[in-house]
C-alpha positions as a LaTeX table, in Angstrom:
\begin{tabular}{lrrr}
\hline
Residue & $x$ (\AA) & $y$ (\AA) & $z$ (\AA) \\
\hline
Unk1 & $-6.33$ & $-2.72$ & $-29.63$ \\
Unk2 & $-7.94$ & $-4.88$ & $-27.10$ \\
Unk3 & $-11.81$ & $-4.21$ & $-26.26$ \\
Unk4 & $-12.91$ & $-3.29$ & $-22.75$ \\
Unk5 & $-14.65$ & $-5.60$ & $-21.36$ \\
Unk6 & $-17.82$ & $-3.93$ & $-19.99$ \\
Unk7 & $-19.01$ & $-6.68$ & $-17.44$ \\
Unk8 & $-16.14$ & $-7.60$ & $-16.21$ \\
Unk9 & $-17.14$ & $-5.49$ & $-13.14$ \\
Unk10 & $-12.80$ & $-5.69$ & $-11.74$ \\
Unk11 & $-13.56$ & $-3.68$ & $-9.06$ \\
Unk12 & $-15.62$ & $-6.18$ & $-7.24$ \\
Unk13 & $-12.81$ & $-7.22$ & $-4.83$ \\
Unk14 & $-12.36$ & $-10.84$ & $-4.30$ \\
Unk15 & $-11.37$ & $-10.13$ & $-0.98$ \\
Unk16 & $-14.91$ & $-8.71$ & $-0.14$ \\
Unk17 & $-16.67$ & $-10.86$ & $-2.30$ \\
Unk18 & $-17.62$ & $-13.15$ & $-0.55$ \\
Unk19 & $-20.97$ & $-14.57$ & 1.76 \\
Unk20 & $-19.24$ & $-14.23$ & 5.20 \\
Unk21 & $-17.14$ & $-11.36$ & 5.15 \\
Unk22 & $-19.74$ & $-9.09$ & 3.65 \\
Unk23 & $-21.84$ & $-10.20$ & 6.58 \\
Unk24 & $-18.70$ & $-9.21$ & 8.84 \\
Unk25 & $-18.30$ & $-5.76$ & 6.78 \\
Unk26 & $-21.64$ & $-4.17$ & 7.10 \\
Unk27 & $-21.75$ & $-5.62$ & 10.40 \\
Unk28 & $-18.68$ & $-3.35$ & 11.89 \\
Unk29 & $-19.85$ & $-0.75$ & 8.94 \\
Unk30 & $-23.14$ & $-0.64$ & 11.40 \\
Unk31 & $-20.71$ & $-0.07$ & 14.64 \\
Unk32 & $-17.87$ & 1.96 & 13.68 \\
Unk33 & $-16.61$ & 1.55 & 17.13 \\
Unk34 & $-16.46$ & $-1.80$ & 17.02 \\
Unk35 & $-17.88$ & $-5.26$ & 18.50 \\
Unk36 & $-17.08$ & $-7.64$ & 20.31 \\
Unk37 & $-16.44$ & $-10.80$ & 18.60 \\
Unk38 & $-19.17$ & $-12.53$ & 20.48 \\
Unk39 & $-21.82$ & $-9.73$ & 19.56 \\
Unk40 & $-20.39$ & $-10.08$ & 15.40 \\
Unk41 & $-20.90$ & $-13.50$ & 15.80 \\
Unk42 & $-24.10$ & $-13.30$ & 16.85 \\
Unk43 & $-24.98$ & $-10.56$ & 14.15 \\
Unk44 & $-23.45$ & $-12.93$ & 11.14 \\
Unk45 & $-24.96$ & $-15.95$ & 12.54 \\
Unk46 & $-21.37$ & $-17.64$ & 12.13 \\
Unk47 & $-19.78$ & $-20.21$ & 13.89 \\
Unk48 & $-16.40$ & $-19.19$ & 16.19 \\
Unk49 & $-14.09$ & $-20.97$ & 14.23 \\
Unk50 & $-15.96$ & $-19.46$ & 10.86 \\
Unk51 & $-16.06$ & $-15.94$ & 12.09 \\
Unk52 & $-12.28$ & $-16.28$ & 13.65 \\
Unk53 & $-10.84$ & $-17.40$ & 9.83 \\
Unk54 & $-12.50$ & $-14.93$ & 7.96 \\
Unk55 & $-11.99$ & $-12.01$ & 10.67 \\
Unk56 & $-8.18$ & $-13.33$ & 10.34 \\
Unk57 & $-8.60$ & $-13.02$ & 6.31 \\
Unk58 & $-10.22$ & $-9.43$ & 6.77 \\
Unk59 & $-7.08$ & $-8.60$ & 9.04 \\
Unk60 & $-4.26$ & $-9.60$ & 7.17 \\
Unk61 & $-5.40$ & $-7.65$ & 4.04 \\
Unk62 & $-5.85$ & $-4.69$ & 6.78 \\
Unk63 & $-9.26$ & $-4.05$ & 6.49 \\
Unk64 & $-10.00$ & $-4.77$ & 10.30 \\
Unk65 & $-8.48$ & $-3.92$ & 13.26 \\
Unk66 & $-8.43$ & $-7.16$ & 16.16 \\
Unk67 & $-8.11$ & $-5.95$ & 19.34 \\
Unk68 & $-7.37$ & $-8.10$ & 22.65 \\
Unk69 & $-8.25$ & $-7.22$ & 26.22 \\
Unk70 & $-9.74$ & $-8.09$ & 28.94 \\
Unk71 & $-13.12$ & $-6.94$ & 30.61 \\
Unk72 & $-12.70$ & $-7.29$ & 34.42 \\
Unk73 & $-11.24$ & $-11.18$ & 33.94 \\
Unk74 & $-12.33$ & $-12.15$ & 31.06 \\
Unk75 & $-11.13$ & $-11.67$ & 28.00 \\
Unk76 & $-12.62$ & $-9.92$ & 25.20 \\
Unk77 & $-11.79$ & $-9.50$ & 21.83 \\
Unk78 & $-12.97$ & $-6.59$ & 19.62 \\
Unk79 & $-13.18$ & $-6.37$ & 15.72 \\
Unk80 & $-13.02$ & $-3.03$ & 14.02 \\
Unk81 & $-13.01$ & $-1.31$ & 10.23 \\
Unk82 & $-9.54$ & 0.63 & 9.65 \\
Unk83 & $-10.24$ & 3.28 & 7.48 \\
Unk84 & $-8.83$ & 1.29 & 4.45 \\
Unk85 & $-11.68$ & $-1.23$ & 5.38 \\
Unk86 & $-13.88$ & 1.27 & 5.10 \\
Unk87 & $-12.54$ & 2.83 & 1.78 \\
Unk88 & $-12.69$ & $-0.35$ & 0.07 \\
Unk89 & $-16.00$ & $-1.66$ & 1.32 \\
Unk90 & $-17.28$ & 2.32 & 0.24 \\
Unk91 & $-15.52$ & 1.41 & $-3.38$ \\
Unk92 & $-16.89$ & $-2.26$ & $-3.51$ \\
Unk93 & $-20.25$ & $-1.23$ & $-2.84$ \\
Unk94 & $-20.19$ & 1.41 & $-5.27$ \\
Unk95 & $-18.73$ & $-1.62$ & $-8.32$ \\
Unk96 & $-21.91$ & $-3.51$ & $-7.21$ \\
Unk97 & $-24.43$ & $-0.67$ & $-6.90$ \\
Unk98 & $-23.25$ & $-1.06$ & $-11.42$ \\
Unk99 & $-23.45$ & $-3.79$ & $-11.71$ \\
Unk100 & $-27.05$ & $-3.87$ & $-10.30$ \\
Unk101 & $-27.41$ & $-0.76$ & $-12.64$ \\
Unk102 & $-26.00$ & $-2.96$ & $-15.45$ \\
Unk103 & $-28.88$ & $-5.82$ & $-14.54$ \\
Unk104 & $-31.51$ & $-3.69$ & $-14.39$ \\
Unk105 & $-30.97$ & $-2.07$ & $-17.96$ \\
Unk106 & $-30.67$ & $-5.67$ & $-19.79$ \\
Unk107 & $-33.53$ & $-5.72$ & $-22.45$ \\
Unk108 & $-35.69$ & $-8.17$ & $-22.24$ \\
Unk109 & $-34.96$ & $-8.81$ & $-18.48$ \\
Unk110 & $-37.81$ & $-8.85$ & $-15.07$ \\
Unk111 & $-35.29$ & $-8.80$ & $-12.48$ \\
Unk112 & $-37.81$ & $-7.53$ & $-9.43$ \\
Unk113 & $-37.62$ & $-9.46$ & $-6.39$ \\
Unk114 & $-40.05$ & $-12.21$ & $-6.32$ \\
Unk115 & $-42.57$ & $-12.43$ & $-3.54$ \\
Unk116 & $-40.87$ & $-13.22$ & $-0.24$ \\
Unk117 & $-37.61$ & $-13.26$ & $-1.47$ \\
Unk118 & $-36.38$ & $-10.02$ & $-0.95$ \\
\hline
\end{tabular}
């Protein structure tokens, strides 16, 4: 019978996992209707071309919606959660929120925040 493997923490979706697109996802979490893709930008501290792959990435596995327009003349682009996107970032959060849990309980272990770090 094979063991379960406590810490292997599975539900931490590779998809989410990840520097940039965690930015992006409580980013749009923080607007549920939506920003431009100049104001998430801004927000993630990203470059274009670094916001526009990983917004693509976020899209294709249908966790944002990318919507094109136009303001007056000029164009605008605006990123939003689907409600999958939200689902999923609710159930990632929830996989780290134990494995925080898990951290915290280790004997031995001073896992505080240091002084300016947090």
């Amino acid at each position: 019978m094979p063991r379960k493997a406590p810490f292997a923490f599975d539900g931490l979706d590779r998809l989410l996992h990840e520097k940039s697109r965690l930015s992006i996802l409580t980013s749009l979490t923080d607007h549920p209707q939506g920003l431009s893709f100049t104001e998430l930008r801004d927000l993630c501290g990203m470059t274009d071309g670094n916001l526009s792959r990983h917004v693509q990435i976020l899209e294709e596995g249908g966790l944002v919606q990318v919507t094109k327009g136009f303001e007056g003349r000029r164009p605008l682009t605006t990123c939003q959660l689907t409600d999958e996107g939200r689902n999923r970032f609710a159930d990632y959060l929830a996989v780290l929120e134990q494995v925080l849990r898990s951290a915290r309980q280790a004997p031995d272990q001073n896992l505080s925040p240091k002084k300016g770090t947090a």
